[in-house]
C-alpha positions in Angstrom: 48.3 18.3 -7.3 44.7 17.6 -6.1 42.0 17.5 -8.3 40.3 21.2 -9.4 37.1 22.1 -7.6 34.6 24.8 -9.5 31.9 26.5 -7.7 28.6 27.7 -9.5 26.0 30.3 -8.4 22.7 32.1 -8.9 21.4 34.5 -7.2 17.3 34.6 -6.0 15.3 38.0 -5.6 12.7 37.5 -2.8 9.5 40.5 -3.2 7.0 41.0 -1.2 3.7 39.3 -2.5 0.4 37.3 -2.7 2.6 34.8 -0.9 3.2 37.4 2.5 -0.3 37.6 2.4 -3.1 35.3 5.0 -6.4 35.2 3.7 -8.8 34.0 6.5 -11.6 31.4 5.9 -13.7 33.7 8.1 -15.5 36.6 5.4 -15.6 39.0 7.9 -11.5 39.1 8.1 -9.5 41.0 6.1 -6.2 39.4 4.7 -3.1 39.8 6.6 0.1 40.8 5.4 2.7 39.9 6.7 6.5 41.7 5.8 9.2 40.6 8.1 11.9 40.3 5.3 14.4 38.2 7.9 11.8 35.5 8.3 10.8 35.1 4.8 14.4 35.3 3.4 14.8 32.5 6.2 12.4 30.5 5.2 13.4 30.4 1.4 16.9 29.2 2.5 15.6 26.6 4.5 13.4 25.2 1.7 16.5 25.5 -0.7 18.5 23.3 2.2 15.8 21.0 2.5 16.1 17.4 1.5 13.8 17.0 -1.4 14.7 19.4 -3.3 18.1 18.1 -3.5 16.9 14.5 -3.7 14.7 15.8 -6.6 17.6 17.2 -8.6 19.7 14.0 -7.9 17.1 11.5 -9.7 16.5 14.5 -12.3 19.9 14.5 -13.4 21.1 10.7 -12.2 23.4 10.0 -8.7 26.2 8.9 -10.8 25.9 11.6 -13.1 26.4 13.7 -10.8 29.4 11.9 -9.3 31.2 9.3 -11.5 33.0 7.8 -8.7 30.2 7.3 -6.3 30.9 5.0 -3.2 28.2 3.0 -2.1 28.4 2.2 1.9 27.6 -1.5 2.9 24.0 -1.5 4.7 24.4 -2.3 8.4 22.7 -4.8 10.2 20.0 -2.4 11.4 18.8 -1.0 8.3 15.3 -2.1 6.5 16.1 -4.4 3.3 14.2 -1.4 1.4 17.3 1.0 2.2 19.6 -1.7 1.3 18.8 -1.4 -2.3 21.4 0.0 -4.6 19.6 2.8 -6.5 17.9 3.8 -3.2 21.6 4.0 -1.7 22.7 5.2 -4.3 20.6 8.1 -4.1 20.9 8.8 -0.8 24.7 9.6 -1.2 24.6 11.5 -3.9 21.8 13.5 -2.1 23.8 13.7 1.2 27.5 14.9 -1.1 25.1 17.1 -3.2 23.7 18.7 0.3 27.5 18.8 2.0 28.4 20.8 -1.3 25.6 22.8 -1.2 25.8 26.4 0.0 23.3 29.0 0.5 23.0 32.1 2.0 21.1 35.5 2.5 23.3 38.3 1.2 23.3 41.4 4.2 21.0 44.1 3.9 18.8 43.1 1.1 16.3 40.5 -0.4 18.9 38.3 -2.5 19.3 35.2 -1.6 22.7 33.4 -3.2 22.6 29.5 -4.1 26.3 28.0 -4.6 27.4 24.2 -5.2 30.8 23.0 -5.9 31.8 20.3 -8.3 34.9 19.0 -10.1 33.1 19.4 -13.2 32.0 23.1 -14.0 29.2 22.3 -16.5 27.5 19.7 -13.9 28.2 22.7 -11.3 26.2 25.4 -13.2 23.2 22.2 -13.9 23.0 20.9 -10.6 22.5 25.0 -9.4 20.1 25.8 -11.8 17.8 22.4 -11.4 18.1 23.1 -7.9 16.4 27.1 -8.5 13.9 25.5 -11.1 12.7 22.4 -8.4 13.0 25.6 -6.0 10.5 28.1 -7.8 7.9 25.2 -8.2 8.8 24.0 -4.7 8.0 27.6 -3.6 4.5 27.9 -5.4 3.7 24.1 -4.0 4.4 25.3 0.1 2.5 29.0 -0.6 -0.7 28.1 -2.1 -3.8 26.5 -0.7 -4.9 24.0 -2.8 -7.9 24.0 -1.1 -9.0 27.6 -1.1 -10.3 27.2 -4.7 -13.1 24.5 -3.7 -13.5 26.0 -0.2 -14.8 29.7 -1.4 -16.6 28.3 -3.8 -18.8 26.9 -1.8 -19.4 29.0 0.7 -19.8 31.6 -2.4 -22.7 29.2 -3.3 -23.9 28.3 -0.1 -24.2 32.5 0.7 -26.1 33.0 -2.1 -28.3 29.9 -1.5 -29.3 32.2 1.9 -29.2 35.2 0.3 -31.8 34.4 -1.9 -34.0 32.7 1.0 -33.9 35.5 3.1 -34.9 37.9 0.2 -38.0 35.3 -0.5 -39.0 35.8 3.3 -38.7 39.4 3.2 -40.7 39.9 0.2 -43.9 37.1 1.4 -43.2 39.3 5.2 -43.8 42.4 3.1 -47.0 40.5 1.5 -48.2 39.0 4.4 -48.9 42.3 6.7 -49.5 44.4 3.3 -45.9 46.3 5.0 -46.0 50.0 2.6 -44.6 52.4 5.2 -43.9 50.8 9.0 -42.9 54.3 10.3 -45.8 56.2 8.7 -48.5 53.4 10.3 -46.9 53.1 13.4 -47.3 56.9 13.5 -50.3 56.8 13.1 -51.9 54.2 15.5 -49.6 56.3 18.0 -51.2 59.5 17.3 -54.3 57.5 17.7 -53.5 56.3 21.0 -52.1 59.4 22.2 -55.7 61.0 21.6 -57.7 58.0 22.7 -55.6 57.5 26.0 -56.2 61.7 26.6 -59.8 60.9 26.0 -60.2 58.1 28.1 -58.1 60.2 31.3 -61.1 62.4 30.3 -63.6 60.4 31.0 -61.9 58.7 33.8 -61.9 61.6 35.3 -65.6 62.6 33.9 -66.4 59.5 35.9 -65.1 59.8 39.3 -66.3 63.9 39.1 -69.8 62.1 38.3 -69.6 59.6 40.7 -68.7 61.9 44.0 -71.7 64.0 42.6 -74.1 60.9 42.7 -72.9 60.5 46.3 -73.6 64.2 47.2 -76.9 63.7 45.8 -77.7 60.6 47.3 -76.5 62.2 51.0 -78.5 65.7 50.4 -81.8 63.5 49.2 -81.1 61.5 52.6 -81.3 64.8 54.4 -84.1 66.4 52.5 -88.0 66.1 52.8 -89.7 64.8 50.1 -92.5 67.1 51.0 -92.4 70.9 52.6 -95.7 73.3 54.4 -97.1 74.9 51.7 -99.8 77.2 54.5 -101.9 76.8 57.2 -105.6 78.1 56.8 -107.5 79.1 59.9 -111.3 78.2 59.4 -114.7 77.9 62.2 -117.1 74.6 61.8 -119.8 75.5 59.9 -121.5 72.1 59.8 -121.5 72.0 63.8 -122.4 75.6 63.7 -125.5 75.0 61.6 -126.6 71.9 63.4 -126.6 73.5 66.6 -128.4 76.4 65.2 -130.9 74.2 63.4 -131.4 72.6 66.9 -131.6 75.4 68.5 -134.8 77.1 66.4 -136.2 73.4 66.8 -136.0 73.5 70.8 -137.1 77.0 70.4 -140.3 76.3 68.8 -140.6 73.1 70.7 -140.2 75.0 73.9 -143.1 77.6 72.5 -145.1 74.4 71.9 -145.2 73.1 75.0 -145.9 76.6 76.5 -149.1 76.7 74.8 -150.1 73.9 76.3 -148.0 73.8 79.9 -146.5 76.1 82.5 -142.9 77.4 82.8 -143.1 74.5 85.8 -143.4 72.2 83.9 -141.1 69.0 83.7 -140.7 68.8 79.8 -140.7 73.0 79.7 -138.1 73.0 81.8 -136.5 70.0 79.9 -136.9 71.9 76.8 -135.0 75.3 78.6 -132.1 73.1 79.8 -131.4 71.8 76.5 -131.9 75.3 74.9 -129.3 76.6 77.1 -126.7 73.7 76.7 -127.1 74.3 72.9 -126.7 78.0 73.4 -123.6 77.4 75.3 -122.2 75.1 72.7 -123.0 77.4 70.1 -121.0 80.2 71.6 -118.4 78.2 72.3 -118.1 77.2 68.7 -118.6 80.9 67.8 -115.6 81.8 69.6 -113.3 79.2 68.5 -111.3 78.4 65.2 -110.1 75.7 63.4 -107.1 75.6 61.5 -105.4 73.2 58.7 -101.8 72.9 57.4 -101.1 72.4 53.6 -98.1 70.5 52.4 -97.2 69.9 48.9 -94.1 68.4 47.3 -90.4 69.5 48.0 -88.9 71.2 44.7 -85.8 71.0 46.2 -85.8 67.2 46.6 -87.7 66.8 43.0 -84.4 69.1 41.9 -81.8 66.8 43.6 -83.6 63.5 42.3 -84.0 65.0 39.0 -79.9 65.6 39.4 -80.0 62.0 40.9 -81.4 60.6 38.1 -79.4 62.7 35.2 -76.0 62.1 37.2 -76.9 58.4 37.1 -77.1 58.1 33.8 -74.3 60.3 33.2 -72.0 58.0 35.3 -73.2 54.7 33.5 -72.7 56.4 30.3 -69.0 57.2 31.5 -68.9 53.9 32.4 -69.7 52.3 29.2 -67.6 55.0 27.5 -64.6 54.0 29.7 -65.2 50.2 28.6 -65.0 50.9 25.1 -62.1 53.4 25.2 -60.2 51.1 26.9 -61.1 48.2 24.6 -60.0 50.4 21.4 -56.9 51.8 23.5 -56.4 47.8 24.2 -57.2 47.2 20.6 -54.8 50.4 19.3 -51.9 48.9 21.7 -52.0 45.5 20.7 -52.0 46.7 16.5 -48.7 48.7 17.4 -47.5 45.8 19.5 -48.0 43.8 16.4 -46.9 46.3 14.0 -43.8 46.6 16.8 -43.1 42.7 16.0 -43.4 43.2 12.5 -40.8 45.8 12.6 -38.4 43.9 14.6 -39.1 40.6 12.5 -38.6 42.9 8.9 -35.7 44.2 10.7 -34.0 41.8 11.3 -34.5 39.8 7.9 -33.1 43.2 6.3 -30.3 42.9 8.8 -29.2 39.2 7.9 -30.1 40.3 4.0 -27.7 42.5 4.8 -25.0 40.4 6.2 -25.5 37.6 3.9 -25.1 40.2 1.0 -21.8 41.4 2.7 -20.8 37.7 3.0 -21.8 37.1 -0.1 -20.0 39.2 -1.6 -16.9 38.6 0.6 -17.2 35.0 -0.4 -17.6 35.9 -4.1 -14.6 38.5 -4.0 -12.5 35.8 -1.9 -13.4 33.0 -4.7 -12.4 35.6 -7.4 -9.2 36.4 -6.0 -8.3 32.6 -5.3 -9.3 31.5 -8.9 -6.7 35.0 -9.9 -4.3 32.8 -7.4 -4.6 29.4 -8.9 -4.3 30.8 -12.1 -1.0 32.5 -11.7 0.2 29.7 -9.7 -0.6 27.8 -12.9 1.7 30.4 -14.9 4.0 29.9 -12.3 4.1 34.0 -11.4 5.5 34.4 -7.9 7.2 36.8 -5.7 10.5 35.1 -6.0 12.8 35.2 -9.0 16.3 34.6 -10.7 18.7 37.4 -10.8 21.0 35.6 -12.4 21.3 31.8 -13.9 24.3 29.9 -12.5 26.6 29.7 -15.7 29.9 27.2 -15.8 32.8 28.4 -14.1 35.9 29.4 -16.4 38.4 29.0 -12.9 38.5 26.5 -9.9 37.7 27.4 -6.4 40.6 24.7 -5.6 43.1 24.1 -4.9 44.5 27.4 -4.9 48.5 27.1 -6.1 50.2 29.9 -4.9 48.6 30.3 -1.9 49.1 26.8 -1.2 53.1 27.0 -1.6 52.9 30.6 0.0 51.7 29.0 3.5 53.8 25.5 2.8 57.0 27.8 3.2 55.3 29.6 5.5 54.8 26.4 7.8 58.0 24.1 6.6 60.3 27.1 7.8 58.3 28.0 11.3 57.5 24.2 11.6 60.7 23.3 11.1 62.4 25.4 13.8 59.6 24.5 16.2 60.1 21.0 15.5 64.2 21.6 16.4 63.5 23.1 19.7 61.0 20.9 20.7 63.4 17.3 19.7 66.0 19.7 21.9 63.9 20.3 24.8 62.7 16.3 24.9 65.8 15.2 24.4 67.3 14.1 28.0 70.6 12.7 27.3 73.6 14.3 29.0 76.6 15.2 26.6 78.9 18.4 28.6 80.5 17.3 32.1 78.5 20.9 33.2 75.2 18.7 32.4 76.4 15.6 34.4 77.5 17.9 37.3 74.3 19.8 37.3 71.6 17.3 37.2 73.4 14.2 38.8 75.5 16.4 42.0 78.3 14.7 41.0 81.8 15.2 40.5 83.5 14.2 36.9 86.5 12.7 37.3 87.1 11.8 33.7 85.1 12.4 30.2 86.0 10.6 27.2 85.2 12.0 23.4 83.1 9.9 21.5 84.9 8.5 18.6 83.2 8.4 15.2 84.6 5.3 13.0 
């Protein structure tokens, strides 16, 4: 005799798509997708459960629409004045009898998800049901979509190619500035350069120090050497003496033959004459007998040759020297163009480097931004990767009461419930109608029992 019940239901396919997949903010991420079917299937129940989407298909349809013979519960004492309104508590029991009627669950071993709800009427049954999957679907697109994603690749789209574009403008005036044609070809060759100005300078260091251990040779053989070396001796007699004391000796002689013609032999200045005619005689043949000698020197070829060598080697070494100076000065000057060219390198290498990455970002960015516009419009066409199977339709039988099965288990229970109830009265019941009883439980004798008479 109670009151029918009908039960409506629709069934929701749950696929695998743009909403199992995590696009990062980061460019340099790739999306992740994520496929556990238990978790999702999980989640869309919950959200089907949830609150507001029965609370939205209660003010869709109307709380006493839904339930004619809605009971409004007095407010308590505790409860704000706003909650004590009548539409607002109306609501909120027809959303807390629409949830307690609500069923949903995942069907085993597949992606279906099945949506029932139970009503005395069949047509508000099949509404309720099929509000609830239509608040659902939009519901679904509302919790899986970033609203700001749109806005938030779009910018950084812009803001890439912002720096994309001022990292081309310093590469080109970098380019401009150094006159950059071919870095590798240039830096070649100042190396090759270098290569054959450092082997000439080892040259002439080593031209040097060859030059310099020669000057010191020199220097030490010229300290040893004569500047001047005996060219002869020549032996000669004194013919100047020779001829004066000849000369003298014819003038004592004819002095001596003088003085004879007019003195003796005895006499003093004879005699005087004699004595110095012998003396000169004597020196004369002394001077005969005796020779005088002379050593010639001249200058020492050798030592001209070693200063000649002195000289030549000292210029040779200041030349060395002044070749080393400006070697090293165009080695310095070679080293510090390739340092340079070395710093243009890294500097144009690196600006390719971030024109590189900010192309790859930018085009990240701009790929991201496409596939989020893509996003928003099919959220806007409502395409998702859940769907109805099928639309809950009014039910042509009641899920209750069930008749037969009803008066199958009330014989069922009257006849076992009824014999239960019999032994149990028996086995409370503690009054004592045999003798046997009053014997047994009182140790007594009976001496007389009387029948009970029924008037």
């Amino acid at each position: 005799m109670s009151k029918p019940t009908y039960e409506a239901s629709s069934q929701i396919l749950v696929k695998v798509g743009r909403e199992n997949v995590y696009v990062p903010a980061s460019g340099k991420v790739n999306p992740v997708v994520r496929v556990d079917r238990e978790e999702q299937l999980n989640s869309e129940i919950e959200i089907l459960k949830g609150r507001s989407l029965a609370e939205e298909v209660v003010k869709g349809i109307g709380p006493t629409d839904i339930y004619k013979d809605l009971k409004i519960k007095e407010p308590g004492v505790g409860e704000a004045v706003a909650n004590a309104n009548p539409q607002e508590m109306a609501l909120n029991e027809a959303t807390l009898s629409l949830q307690k009627a609500l069923e949903v669950t995942g069907i085993k071993k597949s992606n279906i998800i099945e949506v029932s709800f139970k009503h005395h009427n069949p047509q508000m049954a099949a509404t309720v049901v099929n509000d609830l999957v239509k608040f659902f679907l939009d519901r679904h697109l509302e919790v899986h979509k970033n609203p700001h994603s749109y806005k938030f690749f779009k910018e950084q789209s812009e803001t890439y190619k912002r720096r994309l574009r001022k990292t081309e403008g310093r590469l080109q005036a970098l380019k401009a500035e150094h006159d950059v044609t071919s870095l590798n070809e240039e830096r070649s060759l100042y190396l090759t350069q270098e290569a054959n100005l450092k082997e000439d300078l080892n040259r002439t260091i080593v031209q040097e120090a060859e030059t310099r251990n020669r000057v010191i040779q020199i220097r030490r053989q010229l300290a040893a050497t004569s500047e001047t070396i005996t060219q002869g001796r020549e032996v000669v007699t004194n013919p100047y003496l020779i001829n004066t004391l000849e000369t003298r000796l014819v003038e004592l002689e004819l002095k001596e033959r003088g003085l004879l013609d007019k003195y003796t032999d005895q006499n003093r200045l004879v005699r005087n004459v004699r004595e110095e005619i012998r003396i000169v005689r004597k020196k004369l043949k002394e001077q005969e007998g005796k020779d005088y000698g002379k050593t010639l020197f001249g200058p020492n070829t050798i030592y001209q040759q070693l200063q000649e060598g002195l000289f030549q080697n000292e210029a040779d070494l200041t030349a060395f020297r002044a070749k080393n100076t400006t070697q090293s000065e165009q080695l310095a000057e070679y080293r510090n163009k390739t340092e340079k060219l070395n710093q243009i390198e890294m500097e144009l290498n690196r600006l390719q480097n971030q024109l590189e990455i900010d192309q790859e970002n930018y085009r990240l960015y701009l790929t991201k931004f496409e596939e989020s516009r893509i996003s928003n419009a099919m959220d806007a066409e409502k395409i998702a990767n859940v769907s109805v199977l099928e639309p809950a339709t009014p039910p042509l039988k009641p899920v209750s009461p069930k008749v037969r099965l009803n008066l199958a288990l009330g014989v069922f229970l009257g006849m076992f419930g009824g014999l239960f109830l019999a032994f149990f009265m028996e086995y409370l019941d503690d009054s004592l109608d045999r003798p046997e009883d009053v014997e047994q439980h009182l140790n007594l004798p009976v001496l007389v029992s009387m029948p009970e008479l029924k008037g």
